[in-house]
N, C-alpha and C positions, 0 to 999 in steps of 0.2 A: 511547495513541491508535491505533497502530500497529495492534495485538494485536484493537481493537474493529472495527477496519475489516477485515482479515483471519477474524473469526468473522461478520461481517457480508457477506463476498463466500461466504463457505462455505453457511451458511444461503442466500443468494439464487441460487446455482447452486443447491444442494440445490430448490427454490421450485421454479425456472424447468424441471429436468428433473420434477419431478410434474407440471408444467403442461404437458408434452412429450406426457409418456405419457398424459396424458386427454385433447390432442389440443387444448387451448385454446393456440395459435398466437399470438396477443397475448399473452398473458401470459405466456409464457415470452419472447417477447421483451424484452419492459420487466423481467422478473425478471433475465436474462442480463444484458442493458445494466447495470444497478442493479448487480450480481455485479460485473461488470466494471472500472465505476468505484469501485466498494470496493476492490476488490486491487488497482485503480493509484494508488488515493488511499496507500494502506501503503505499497505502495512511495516513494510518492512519501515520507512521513513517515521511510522507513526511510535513504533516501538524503540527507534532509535533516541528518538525524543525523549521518551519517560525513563529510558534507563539515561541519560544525558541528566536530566532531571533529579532523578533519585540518587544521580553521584556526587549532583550538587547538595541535596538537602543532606544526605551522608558525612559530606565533609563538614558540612557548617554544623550538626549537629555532634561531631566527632570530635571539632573545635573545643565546644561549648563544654565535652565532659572534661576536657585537658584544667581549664582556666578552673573547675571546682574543687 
């Protein structure tokens, strides 16, 4: 999901700068904005991941002090 939203901020700045250069001012707005919340939406998926991650090495390491 990460990967879609990341070729999806790429493609919508790619948008927004054609829409620069022909001078249509709205639509590079709303193309940017669009861009914008794609690559935070990844981030946000990406970060979701390693705190997922790190709750699981927590546990099993949290285990691991119980059984000593």
């Amino acid at each position: 999901m990460e990967r879609f939203f990341q070729v999806a901020a790429v493609i919508l700045i790619g948008v927004a700068a054609y829409f620069l250069w022909s001078g249509n001012t709205d639509g590079t707005f709303i193309a940017a904005v669009l861009g914008a919340v794609a690559f935070f939406l990844s981030v946000r998926f990406q970060v979701k991941e390693r705190l997922k991650q790190r709750g699981n090495d927590a546990t099993r390491g949290h285990g691991d002090a119980e059984t000593r």
